[in-house]
C-alpha positions as CSV (number, residue, x, y, z in Angstrom):
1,X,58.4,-39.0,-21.1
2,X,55.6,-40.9,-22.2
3,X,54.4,-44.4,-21.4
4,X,50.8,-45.7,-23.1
5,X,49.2,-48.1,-21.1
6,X,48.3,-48.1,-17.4
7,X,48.0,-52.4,-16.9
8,X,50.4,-54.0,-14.9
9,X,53.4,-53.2,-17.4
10,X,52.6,-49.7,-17.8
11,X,52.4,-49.0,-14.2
12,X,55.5,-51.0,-13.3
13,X,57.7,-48.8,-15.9
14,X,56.0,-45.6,-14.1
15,X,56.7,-46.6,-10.9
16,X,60.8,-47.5,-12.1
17,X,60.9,-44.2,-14.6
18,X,59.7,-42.0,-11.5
19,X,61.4,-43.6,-8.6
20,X,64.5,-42.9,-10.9
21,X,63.7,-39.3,-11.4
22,X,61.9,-39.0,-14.9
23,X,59.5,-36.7,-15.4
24,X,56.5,-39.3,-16.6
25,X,52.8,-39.3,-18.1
26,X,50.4,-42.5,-18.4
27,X,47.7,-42.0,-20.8
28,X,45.4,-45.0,-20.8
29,X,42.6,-45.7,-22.3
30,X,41.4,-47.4,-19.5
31,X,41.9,-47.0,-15.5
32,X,44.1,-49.9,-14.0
33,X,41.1,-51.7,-12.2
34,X,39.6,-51.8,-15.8
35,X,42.2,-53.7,-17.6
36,X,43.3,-57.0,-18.5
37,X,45.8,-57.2,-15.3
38,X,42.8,-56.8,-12.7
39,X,41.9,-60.3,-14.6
40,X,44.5,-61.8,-13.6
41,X,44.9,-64.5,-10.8
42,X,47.6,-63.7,-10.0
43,X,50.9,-65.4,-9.0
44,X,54.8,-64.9,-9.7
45,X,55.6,-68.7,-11.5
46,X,58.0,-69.8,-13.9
47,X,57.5,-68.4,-17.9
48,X,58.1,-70.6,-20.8
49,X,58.4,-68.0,-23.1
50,X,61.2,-66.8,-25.3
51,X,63.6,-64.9,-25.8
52,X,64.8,-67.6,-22.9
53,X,67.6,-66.3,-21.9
54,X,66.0,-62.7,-21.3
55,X,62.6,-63.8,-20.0
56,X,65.3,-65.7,-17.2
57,X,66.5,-62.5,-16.3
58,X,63.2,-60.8,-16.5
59,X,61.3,-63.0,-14.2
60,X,64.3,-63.7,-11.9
61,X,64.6,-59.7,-11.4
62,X,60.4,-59.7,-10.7
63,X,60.7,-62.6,-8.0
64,X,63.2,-60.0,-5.7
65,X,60.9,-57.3,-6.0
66,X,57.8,-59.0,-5.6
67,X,60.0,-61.2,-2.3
68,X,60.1,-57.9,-1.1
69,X,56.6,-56.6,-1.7
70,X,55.3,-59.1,0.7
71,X,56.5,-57.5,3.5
72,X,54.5,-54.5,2.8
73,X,51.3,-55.6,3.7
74,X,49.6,-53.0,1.7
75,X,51.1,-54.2,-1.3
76,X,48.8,-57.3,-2.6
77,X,51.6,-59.3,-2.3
78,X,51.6,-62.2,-0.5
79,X,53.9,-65.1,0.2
80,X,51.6,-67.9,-0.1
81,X,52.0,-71.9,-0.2
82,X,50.2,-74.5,-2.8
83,X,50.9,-76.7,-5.5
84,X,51.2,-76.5,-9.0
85,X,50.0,-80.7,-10.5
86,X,49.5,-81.9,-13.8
87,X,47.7,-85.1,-15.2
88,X,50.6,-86.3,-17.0
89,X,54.2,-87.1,-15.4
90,X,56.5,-83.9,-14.9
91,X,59.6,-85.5,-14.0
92,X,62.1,-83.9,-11.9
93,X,63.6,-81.5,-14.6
94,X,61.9,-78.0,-13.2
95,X,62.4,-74.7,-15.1
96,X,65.8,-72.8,-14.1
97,X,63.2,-70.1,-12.7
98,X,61.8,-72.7,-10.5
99,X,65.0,-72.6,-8.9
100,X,64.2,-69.4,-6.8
101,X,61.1,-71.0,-5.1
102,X,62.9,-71.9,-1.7
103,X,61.1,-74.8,-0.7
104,X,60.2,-76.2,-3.8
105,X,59.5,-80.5,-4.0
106,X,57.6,-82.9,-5.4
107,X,53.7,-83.1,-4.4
108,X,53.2,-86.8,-2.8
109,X,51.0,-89.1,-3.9
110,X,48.5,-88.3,-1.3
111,X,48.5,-84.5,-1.7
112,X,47.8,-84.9,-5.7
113,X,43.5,-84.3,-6.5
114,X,42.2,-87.2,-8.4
115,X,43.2,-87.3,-11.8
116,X,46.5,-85.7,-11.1
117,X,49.7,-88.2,-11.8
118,X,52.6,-85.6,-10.1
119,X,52.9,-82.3,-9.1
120,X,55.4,-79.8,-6.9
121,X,54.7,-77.7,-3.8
122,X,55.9,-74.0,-3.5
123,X,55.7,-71.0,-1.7
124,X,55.6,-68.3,-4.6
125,X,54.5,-64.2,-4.4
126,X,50.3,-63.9,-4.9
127,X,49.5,-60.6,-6.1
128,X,46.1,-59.7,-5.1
129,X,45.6,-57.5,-8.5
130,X,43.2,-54.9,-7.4
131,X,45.0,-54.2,-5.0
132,X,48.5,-54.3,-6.0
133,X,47.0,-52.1,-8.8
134,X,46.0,-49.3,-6.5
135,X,49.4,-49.8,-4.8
136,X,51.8,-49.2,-8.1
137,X,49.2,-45.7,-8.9
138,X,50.4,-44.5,-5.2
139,X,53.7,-45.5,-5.8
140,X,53.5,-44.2,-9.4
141,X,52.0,-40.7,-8.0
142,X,53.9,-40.1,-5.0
143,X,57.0,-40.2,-7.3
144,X,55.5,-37.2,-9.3
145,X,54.1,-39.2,-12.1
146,X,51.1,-38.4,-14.0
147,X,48.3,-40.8,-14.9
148,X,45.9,-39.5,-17.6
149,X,42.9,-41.1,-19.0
150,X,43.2,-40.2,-22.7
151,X,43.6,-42.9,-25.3
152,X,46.6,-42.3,-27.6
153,X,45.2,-42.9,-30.8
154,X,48.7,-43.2,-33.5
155,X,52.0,-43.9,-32.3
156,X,52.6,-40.3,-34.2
157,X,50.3,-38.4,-31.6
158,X,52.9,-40.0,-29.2
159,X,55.6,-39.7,-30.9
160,X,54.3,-35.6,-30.9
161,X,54.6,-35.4,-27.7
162,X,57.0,-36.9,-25.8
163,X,60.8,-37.5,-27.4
164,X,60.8,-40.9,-25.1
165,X,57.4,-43.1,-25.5
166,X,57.1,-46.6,-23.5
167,X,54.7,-48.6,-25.3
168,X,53.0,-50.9,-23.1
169,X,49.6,-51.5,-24.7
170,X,49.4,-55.1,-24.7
171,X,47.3,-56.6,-27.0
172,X,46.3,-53.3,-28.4
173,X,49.7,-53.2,-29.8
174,X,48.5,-55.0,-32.9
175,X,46.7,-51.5,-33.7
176,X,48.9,-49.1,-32.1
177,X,52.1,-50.3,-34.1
178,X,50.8,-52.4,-36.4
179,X,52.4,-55.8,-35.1
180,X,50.9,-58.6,-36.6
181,X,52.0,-61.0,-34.7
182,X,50.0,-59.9,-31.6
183,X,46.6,-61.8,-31.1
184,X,44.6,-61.5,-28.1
185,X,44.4,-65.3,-26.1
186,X,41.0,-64.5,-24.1
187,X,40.8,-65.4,-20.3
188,X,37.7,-65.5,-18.0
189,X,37.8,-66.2,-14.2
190,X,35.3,-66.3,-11.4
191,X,35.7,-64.4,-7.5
192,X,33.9,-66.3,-5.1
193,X,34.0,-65.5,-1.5
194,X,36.8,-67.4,0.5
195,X,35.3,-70.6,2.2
196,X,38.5,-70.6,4.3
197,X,40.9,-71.8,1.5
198,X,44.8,-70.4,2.3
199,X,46.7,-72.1,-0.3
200,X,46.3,-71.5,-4.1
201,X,46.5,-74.4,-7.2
202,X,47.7,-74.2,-10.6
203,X,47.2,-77.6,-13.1
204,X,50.0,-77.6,-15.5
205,X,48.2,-78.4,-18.8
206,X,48.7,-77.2,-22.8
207,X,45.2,-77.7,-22.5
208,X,42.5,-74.3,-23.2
209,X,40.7,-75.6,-20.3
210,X,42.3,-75.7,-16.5
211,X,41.7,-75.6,-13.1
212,X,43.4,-73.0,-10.8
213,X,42.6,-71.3,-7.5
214,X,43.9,-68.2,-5.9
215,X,43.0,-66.8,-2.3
216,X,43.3,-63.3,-1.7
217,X,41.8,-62.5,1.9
218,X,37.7,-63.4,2.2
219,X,37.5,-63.8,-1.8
220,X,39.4,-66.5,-4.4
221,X,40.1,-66.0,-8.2
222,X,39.2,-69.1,-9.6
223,X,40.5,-70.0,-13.3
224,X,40.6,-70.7,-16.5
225,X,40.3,-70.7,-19.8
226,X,42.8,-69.5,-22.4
227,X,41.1,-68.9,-25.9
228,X,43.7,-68.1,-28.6
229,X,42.5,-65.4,-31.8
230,X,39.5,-64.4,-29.6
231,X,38.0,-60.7,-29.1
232,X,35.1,-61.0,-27.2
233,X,34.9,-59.7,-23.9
234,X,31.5,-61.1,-22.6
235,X,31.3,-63.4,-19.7
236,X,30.1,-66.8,-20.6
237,X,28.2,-68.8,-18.5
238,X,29.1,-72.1,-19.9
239,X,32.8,-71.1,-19.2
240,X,32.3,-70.0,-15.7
241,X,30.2,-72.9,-14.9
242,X,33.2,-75.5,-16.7
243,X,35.8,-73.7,-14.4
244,X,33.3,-73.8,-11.0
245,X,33.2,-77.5,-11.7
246,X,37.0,-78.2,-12.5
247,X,37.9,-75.9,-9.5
248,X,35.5,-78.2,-7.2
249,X,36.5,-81.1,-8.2
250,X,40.2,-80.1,-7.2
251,X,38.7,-78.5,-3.7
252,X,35.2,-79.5,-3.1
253,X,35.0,-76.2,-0.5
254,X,34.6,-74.6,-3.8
255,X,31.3,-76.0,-4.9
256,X,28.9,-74.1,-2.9
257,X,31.3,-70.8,-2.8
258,X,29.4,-67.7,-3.0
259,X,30.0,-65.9,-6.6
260,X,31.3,-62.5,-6.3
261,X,32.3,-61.1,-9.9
262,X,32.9,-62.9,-13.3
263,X,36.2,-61.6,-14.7
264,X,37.1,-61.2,-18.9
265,X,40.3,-60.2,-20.0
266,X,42.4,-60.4,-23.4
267,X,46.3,-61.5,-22.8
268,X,48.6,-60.0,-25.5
269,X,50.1,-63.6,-27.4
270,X,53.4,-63.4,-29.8
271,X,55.9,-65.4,-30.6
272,X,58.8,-63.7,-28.5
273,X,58.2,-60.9,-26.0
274,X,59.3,-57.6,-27.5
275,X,61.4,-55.4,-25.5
276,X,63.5,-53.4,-27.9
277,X,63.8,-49.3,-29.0
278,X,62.5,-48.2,-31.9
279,X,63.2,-44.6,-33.8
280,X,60.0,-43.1,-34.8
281,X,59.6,-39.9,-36.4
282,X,62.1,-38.1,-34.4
283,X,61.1,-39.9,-31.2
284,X,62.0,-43.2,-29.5
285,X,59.7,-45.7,-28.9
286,X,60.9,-48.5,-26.3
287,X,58.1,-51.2,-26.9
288,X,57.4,-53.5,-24.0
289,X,54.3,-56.5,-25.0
290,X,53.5,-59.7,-26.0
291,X,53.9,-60.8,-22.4
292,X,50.7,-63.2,-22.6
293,X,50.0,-65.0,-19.7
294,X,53.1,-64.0,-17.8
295,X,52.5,-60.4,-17.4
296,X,52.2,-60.0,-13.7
297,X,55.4,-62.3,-13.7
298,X,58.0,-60.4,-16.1
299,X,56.8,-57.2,-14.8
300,X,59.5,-55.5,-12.9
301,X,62.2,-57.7,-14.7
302,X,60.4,-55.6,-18.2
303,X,60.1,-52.2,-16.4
304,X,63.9,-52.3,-15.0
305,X,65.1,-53.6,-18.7
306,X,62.9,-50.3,-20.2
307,X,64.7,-48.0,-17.8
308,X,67.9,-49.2,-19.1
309,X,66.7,-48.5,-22.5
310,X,65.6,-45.1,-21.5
311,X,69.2,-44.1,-20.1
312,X,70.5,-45.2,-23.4
């Protein structure tokens, strides 16, 4: 069995496929610590994306497994407190997702930033993504898996060699299978090194411009832009500088923080998330993409959903 694409979905469906007994190869163009998912922030949090009723099920099934993650400590995952504020009222309707976070409630006024009108407080799974990245290619190797770096070119070269291929190549779907409707929305983040901040923030905004911490250990992944129809993976100053200064403003401890790395990385937008099989020149091809911003968060909800797929 085949599965293209060795980010945080591709892993995940190793790590299931193997654990289950398949005989399975990654090819990837690039190594995990080299794609979009080392980007990421990252935290488990509620998706509004369609199909609803799946993504439910998707992200519900992620929050078990990454609940139980945590207690590995060399995992990347962490339980982890903070609160997730907007600048505009959110009312007390929450996400059925939101559900699962145990000691979810409404931020007081006191514990909102300046400029923020409400907000909740949560303890969700952090993923640390370097980390947790290293930890799936252990788990994806000590099953017996196989993680090549070779770039599939055509989905026939796949299709040539393996009668099962799991195509989980994100925004480089568009290519691979010729999907339109995939556009890359570009993300940019900033590692600074920890001035002794234990809880991370999200601001809850339509907006291409927000503010959003996340400690992992001495170093915090701050955040973030999200630039629809863009390719470019250079950092930007100007962006870096916007998010230092947003970031601040929320937790002034950020200001003066010690810049480690500046992060790029292209999330794969569409419509709907695409988790179906399709027959493909003699093979099947079980496509898993268009996860956006919500990768990290469907992840093992996708992968388990693939696996049933596979087993027909």
């Amino acid at each position: 069995m085949l599965v293209i694409g060795a980010g945080v979905q591709g892993l995940t469906c190793g790590v299931v496929l193997a654990e289950a007994g398949w005989p399975v190869r990654i090819r990837t163009a690039d190594r995990p610590r080299e794609t979009t998912s080392a980007a990421a922030g990252a935290m488990w949090g509620p998706a509004q994306l369609r199909p609803a009723e799946r993504v439910l099920y998707w992200v519900t099934r992620s929050h078990a497994e990454f609940t139980a993650l945590a207690r590995d400590e060399g995992s990347g995952v962490r339980l982890t407190a903070g609160r997730m504020a907007a600048r505009f009222e959110l009312g007390d309707a929450v996400p059925t997702e939101a559900r699962l976070i145990p000691d979810l409630r409404r931020c007081t006024r006191d514990e909102l930033p300046e400029g923020f009108v409400s907000g909740y407080r949560g303890t969700v799974p952090l993923i640390d993504m370097p980390r947790y990245l290293d930890h799936l290619v252990a788990r994806f190797q000590g099953a017996g898996g196989e993680l090549q770096l070779s770039p599939v070119q055509t989905l026939a070269d796949a299709a040539a060699e393996a009668s099962t291929v799991v195509n989980c190549t994100g925004v480089g779907a568009r290519e691979l299978v010729g999907d339109p409707g995939v556009h890359p929305v570009r993300g940019q983040g900033v590692v600074v090194r920890n001035p002794g901040i234990d809880e991370y923030f999200v601001e809850l905004t339509d907006s291409g411009e927000f503010a959003a911490f996340m400690p992992h250990g001495d170093r915090v992944v701050l955040g973030g832009v999200a630039e629809a129809q863009e390719w470019k993976l250079d950092v930007r100053p100007e962006v870096s500088a916007g998010i230092r200064r947003r970031c601040a403003a929320v937790e002034p401890r950020l200001a003066d923080a010690e810049v480690l790395d500046e992060l790029v990385g292209l999330r794969p937008g569409r419509e709907s998330v695409r988790v179906d099989v399709e027959r493909y020149e003699g093979s099947r091809i079980i496509h898993n993409y268009g996860h956006g911003g919500c990768g990290v968060t469907l992840s093992w909800g996708c992968a388990f959903e693939v696996a049933d797929l596979v087993e027909g």
